[in-house]
C-alpha positions in Angstrom: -54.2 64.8 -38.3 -50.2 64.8 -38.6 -47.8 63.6 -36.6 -45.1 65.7 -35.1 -43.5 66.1 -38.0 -45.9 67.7 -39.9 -46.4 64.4 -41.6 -50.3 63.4 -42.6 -51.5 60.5 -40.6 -54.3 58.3 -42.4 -56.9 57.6 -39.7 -58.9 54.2 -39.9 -62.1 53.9 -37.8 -64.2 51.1 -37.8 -67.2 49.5 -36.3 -68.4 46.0 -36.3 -70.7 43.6 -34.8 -69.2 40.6 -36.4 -65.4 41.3 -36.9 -65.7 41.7 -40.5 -64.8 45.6 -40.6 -61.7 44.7 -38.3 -60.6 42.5 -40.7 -60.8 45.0 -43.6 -59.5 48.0 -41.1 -56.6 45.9 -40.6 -55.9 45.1 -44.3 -56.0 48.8 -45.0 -53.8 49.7 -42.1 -51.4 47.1 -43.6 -51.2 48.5 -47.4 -50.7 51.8 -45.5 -47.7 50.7 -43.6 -46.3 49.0 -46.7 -46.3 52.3 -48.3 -45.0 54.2 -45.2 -47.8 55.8 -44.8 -48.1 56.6 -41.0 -51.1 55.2 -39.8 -53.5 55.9 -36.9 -56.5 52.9 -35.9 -59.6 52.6 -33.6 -62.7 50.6 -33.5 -65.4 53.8 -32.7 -66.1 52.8 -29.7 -62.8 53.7 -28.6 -62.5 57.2 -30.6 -62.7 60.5 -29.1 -65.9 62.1 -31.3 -64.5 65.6 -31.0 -61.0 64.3 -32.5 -62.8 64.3 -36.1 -62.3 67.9 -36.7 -58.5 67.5 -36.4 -58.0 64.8 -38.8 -57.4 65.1 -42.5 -57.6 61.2 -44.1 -60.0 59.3 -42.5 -61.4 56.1 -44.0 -64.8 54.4 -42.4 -65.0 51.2 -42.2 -68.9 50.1 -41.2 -71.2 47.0 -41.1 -74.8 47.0 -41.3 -76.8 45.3 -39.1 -80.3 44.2 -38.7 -82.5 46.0 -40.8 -80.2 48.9 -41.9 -79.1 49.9 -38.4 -75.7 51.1 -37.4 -73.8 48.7 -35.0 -73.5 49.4 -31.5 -70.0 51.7 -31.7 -70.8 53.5 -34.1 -74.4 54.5 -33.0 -72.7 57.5 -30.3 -70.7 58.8 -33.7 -73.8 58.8 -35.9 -75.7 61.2 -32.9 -72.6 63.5 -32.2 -73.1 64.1 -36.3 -77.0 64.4 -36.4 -76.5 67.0 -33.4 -78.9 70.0 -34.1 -77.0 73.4 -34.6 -73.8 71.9 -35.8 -72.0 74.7 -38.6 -72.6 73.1 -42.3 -68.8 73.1 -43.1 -67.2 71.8 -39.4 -65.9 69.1 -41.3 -64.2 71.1 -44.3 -60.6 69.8 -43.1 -61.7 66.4 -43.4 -60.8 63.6 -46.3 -62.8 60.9 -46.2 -64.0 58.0 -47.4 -65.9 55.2 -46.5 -66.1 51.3 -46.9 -69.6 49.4 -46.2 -70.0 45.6 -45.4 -73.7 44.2 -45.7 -75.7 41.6 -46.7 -77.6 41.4 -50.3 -80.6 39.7 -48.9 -81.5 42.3 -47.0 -83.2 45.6 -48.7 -81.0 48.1 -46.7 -77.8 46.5 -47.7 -74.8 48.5 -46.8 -77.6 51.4 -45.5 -75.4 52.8 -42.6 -71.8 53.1 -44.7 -74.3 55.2 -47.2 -75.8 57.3 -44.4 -72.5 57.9 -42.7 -70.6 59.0 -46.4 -74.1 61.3 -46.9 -74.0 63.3 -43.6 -70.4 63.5 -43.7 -70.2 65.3 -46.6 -73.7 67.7 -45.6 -71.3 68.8 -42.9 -68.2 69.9 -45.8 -65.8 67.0 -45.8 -64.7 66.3 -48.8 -65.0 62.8 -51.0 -61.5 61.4 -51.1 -62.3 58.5 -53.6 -65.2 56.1 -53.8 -67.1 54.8 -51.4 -66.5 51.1 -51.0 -68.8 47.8 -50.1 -68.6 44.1 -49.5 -71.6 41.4 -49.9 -71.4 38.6 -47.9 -73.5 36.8 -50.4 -70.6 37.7 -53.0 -69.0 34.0 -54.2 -65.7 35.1 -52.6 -67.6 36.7 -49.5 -66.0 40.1 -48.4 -62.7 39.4 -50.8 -65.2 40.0 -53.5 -65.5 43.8 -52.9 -62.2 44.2 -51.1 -59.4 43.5 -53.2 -60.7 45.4 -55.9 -61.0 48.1 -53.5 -57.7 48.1 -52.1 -56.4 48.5 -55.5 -58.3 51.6 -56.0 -56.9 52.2 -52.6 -52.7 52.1 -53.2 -53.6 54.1 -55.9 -55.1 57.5 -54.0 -52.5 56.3 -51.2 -49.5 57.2 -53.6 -50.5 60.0 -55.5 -51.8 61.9 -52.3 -50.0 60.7 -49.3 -46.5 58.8 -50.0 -43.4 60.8 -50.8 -42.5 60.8 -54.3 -39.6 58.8 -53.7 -40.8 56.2 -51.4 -40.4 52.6 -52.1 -43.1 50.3 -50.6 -42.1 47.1 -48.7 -42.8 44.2 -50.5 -45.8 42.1 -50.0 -42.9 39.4 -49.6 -41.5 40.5 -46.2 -43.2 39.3 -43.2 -44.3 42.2 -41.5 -43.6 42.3 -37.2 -46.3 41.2 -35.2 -49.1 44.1 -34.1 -49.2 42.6 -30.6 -46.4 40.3 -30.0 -46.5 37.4 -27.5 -44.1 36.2 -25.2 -44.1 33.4 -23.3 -42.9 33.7 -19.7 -41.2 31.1 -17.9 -43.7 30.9 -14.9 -46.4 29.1 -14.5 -49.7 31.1 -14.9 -52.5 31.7 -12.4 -55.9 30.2 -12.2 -58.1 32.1 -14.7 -61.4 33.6 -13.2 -64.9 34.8 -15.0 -64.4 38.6 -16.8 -67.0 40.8 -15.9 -66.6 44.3 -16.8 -70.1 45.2 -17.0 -71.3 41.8 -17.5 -73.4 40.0 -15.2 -72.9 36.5 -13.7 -75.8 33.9 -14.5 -76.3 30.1 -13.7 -77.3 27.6 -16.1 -80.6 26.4 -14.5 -82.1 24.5 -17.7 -80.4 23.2 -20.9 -83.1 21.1 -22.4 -84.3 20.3 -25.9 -87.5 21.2 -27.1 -87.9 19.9 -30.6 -88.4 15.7 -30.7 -85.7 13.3 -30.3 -86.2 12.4 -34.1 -86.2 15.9 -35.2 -82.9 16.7 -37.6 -82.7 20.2 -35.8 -81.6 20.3 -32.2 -83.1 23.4 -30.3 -82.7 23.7 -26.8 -84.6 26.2 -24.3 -81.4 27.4 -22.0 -82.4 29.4 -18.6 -80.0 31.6 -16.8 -80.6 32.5 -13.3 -79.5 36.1 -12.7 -79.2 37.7 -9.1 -81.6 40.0 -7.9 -79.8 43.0 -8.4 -79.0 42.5 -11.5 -82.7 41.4 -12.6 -83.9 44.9 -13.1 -82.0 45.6 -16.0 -83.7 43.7 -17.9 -86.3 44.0 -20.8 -88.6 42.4 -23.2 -87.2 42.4 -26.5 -83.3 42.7 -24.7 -80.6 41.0 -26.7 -78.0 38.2 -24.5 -74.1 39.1 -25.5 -72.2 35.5 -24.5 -68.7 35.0 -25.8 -68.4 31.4 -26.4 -65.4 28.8 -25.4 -64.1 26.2 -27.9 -63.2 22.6 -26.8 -60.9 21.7 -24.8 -60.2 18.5 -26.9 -59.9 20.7 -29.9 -57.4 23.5 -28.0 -55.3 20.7 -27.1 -55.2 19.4 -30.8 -54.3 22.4 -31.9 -51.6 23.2 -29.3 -49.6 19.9 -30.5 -50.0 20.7 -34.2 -48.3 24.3 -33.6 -45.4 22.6 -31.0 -46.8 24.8 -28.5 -48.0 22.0 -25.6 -44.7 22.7 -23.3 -45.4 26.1 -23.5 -49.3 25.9 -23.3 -49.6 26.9 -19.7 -47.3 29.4 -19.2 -47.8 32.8 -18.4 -47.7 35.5 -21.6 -46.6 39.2 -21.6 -48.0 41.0 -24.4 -46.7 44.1 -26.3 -48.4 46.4 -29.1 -46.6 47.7 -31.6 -50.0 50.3 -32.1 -49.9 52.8 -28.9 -53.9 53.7 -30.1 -55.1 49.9 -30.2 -56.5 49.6 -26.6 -56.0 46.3 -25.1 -59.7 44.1 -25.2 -60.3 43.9 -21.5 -60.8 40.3 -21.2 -57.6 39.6 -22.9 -56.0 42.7 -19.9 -57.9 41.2 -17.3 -56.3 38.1 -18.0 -52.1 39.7 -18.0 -53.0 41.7 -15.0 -53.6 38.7 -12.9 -51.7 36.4 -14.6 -53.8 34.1 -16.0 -52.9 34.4 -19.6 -51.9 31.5 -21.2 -51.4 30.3 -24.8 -54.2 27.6 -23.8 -56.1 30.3 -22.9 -56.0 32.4 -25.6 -56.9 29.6 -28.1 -60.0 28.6 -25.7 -61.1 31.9 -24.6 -59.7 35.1 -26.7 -58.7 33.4 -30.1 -61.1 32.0 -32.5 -59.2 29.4 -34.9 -61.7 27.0 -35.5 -63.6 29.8 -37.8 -63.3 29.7 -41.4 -59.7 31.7 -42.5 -60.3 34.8 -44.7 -57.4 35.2 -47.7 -55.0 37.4 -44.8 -54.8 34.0 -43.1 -53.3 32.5 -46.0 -51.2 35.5 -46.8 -49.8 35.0 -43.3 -49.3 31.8 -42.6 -47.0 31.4 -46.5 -44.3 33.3 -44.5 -44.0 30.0 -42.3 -43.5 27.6 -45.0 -40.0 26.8 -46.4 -40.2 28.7 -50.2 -39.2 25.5 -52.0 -41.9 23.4 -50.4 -44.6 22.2 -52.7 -47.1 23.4 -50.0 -46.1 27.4 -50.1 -46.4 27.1 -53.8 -49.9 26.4 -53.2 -50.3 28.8 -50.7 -49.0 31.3 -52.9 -51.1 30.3 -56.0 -54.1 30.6 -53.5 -53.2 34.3 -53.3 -53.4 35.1 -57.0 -56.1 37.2 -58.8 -58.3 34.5 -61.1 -58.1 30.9 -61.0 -56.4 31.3 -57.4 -58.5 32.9 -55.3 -61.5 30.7 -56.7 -59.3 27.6 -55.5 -58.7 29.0 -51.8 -62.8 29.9 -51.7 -63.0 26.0 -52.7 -60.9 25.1 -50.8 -61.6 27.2 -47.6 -64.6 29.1 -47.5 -67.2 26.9 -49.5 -66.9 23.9 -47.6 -66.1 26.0 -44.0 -62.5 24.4 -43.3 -61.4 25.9 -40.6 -58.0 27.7 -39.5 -56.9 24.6 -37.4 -58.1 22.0 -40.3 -56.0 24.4 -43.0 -53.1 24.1 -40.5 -53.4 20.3 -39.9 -53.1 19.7 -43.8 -50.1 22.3 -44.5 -47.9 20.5 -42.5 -45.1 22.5 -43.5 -45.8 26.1 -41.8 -43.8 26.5 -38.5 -45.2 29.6 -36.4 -43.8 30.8 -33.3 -46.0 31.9 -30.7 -44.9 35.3 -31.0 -47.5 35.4 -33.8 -50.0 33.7 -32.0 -52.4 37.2 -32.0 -51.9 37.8 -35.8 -52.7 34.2 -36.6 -55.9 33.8 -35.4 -58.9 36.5 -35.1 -60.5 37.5 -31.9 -63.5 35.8 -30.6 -66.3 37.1 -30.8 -69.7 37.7 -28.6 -72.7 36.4 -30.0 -76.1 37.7 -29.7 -79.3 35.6 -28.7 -82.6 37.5 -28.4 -84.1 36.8 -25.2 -87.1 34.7 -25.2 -88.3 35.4 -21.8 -89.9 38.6 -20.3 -89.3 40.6 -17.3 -92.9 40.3 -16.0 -93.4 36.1 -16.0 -89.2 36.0 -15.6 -88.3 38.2 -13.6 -84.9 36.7 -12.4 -84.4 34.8 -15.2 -83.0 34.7 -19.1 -84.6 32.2 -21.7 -82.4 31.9 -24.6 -83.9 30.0 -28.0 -80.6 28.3 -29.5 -80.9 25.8 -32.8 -77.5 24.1 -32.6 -75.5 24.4 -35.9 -74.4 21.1 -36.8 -74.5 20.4 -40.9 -72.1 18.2 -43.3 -69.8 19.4 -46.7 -67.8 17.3 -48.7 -65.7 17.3 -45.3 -66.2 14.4 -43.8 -66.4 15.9 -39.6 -69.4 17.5 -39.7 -69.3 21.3 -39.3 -71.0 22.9 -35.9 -71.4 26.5 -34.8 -69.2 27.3 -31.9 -71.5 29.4 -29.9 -74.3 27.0 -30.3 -72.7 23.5 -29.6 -70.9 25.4 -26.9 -74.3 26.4 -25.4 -75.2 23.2 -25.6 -72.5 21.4 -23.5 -73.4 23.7 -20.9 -74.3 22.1 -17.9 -76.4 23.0 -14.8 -74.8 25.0 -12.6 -72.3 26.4 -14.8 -72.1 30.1 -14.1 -71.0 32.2 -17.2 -71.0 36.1 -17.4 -73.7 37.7 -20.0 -74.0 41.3 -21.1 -77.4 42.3 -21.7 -78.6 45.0 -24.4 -81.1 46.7 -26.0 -82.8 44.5 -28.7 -83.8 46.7 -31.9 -87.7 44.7 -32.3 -89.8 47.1 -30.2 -93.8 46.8 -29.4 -96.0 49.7 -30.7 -96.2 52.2 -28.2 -100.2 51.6 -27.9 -100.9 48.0 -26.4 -104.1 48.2 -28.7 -102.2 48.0 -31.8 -102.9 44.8 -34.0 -99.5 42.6 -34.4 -99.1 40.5 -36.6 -96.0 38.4 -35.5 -94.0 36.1 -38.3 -91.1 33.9 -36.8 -89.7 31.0 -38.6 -88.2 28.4 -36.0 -85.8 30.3 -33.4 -87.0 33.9 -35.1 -89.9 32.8 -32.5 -87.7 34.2 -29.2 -87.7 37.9 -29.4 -91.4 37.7 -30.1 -92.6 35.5 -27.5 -90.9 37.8 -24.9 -92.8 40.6 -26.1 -96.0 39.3 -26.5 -95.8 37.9 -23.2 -94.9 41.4 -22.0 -97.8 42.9 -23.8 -100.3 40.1 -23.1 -99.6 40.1 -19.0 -100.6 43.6 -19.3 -104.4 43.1 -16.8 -105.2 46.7 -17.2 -104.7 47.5 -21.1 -106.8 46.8 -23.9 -104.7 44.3 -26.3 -105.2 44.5 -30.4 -105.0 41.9 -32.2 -102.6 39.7 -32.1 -102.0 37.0 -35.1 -98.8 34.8 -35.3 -97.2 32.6 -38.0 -94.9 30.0 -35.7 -93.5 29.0 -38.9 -92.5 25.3 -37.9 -92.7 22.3 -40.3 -94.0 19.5 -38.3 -96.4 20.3 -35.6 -95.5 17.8 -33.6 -91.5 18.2 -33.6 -90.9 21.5 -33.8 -93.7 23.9 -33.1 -91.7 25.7 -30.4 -94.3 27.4 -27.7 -97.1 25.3 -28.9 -98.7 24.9 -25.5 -98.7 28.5 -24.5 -99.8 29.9 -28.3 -102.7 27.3 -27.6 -103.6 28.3 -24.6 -103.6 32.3 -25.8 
């Protein structure tokens, strides 16, 4: 696509389950801007399908998920393109190329990215460079296959899209804020529950089901849904929840950034990007006035996650230049010997954003950059362990709360998990509910054989129930592996496996 001037625009689309592919989609959108390179973003779920033909650069930016599947955005894209009777060279105005983030450990690793690049080019786009991919499992996770790839990058950037003369901005210069934030002088409203396809639940259970002296705290967590919302749901469904950090923690963080005064006060946002729609929980929140620095850091922001290397590219901008501590953070930004220190420092031993900020005393930064400091929380997905048939109004969830120690001395803990575990009953939270991808042979009389190590026991209890309360069909087989190490602690279901 080109702009009104006749100008090329690179086109980024990405899709995610995790936030990686954002991050990356970001990083790329950045190099481009540094170049001058007008730029264009979307996540896919966003994206207009029948836009493709118009574009000429487009880089893809895809995770894998689950056993080679696409994520959710990007499944509508992958059937517009596997549409029967589509003309072998639609796409012979398109550029392309396309970046993969995946998993190692699993045999389809980076399967989607390499199925996308494949029909793309059956339908006549054309390869701009290599394909790129990121390995979680790499010692410097995603950075691993990134940098190297965004050096590759510049490089096709300048020959085939920058003028001849341009100069690029200098990594040096802080860059403006994509969504700035201002802070109002009124108060803010009460906040309220987002919904936006979501349904409202009640906590009805949040009890532990391994033994007291068990190292592993799982807990069996019931939400109550309303009857008209019951019928959506079904064995083998997958729970969306978008977790909440802790108060005490928010508030913490709030007086390390100088931002308690202001922590309550209403915010206006503004975009700098025209094509990066607002995420509706964050636009429910400025259209009723509810949005609030606190807010943000409890609800919307996640900065108690581990900081990729943009983190620390940002936050040097913040730091006086002759302080001993931007040295450092500078030296963590080097090729070699310095990126290994930030992944020791950072990444191997999970630091988080807030703990990184609580050391570097130094860095200073406004809330005007409170959205490009932190990354966006996001949903998690618990398989449900309940079915439709024995549950009809009601969503088991399987959750092992995260809690482990590094050399850090505060031990480390998941934040959707220990925030699942602080619920208490009565506590109405909005879910989303979708399809799960572990689906029951289509004949009931099919032998299973079901393998589920410790909370990998959820997804298959809700459909065996499902396919066991079946009176009138003729069950196969069925033969599971619970996969727990002490029969007494942690043998989740053991009474109902028994009685089967």
């Amino acid at each position: 696509m080109s702009d009104d001037d006749g100008v090329a625009v690179l086109t980024i689309l990405y899709g995610t389950e995790t936030g990686n592919a954002e991050d990356v989609a970001y990083r790329i959108v950045d190099v481009a801007q540094r170049h001058h390179v007008p730029t264009r973003i979307y996540n896919l779920a966003d994206y207009d399908r029948t836009e493709l033909i118009c574009e000429s650069h487009v880089i893809f930016v895809v995770s894998t998920t689950g056993q080679g599947e696409f994520p959710v955005s990007v499944r509508p894209l992958w059937r517009f393109l596997l549409r029967q009777g589509l003309p072998p060279d639609i796409l012979s105005d398109l550029t392309f190329t396309t970046f993969g983030l995946g998993d190692s450990t699993y045999a389809r690793y980076c399967w989607a990215s390499h199925m996308l690049h494949k029909r793309l080019l059956d339908l006549g786009a054309s390869e701009w460079f290599e394909n790129g991919e990121a390995d979680d499992q790499h010692e410097l996770g995603i950075d691993g296959g990134v940098l190297p790839w965004l050096d590759t990058f510049v490089r096709h950037l300048r020959a085939d899209l920058c003028e001849p003369s341009c100069k690029p901005i200098s990594p040096d210069v802080l860059m403006p804020p994509r969504v700035h934030v201002h802070v109002s002088s009124d108060m803010a409203k009460p906040s309220i529950p987002f919904i936006d396809g979501a349904h409202m639940a009640t906590v009805v259970r949040n009890e532990r089901v391994t033994h007291q002296e068990h190292f592993q705290d799982v807990r069996c967590i019931d939400l109550a849904l309303n009857r008209a919302t019951a019928s959506s749901y079904r064995a083998g469904d997958v729970v969306c929840l978008v977790p909440e950090n802790k108060p005490e923690d928010v508030e913490a963080l709030l007086h390390r950034l100088g931002w308690t005064s202001v922590a309550d006060k209403m915010l206006c946002l503004t975009k700098n990007d025209p094509h990066r729609p607002w995420p509706p929980a964050i636009w429910h929140d400025m259209q009723r006035g509810s949005l609030t620095l606190r807010r943000l850091l409890t609800v919307h922001l996640d900065p108690f996650s581990v900081p990729r290397r943009s983190f620390f590219d940002l936050i040097r901008h913040f730091s006086p230049s002759d302080h001993r501590e931007h040295e450092k953070l500078v030296e963590f930004l080097q090729p070699g010997e310095g990126t290994d220190d930030m992944y020791e420092y950072a990444q191997r031993v999970r630091r988080s954003m807030a703990e990184v900020l609580a050391e570097f005393k130094s860095v200073k930064i406004p809330p005007s950059y409170a959205m490009e400091l932190f990354p966006l929380m996001r949903a998690r997905q618990y398989s449900l362990a309940s079915d439709p048939t024995t549950y009809p109004d009601t969503l088991q969830l399987l959750v092992a709360v995260v809690k482990y120690k590094t050399r850090i001395q505060k031990p480390r803990e998941g934040i959707a998990s220990s925030w699942l575990a602080r619920l208490e009953h009565g506590t109405r939270i909005p879910v989303r509910i979708q399809p799960g991808t572990l689906l029951p042979p289509a004949q009931s009389s099919t032998p299973i054989i079901a393998i589920g190590p410790g909370t990998g026991m959820a997804p298959l209890r809700s459909l065996l129930r499902e396919r066991l309360s079946k009176s009138d069909a003729v069950v196969g087989e069925t033969l599971v592996f619970t996969g727990c190490r002490y029969r007494a602690k942690d043998c989740l279901y053991a009474a109902e496996w028994e009685a089967w």
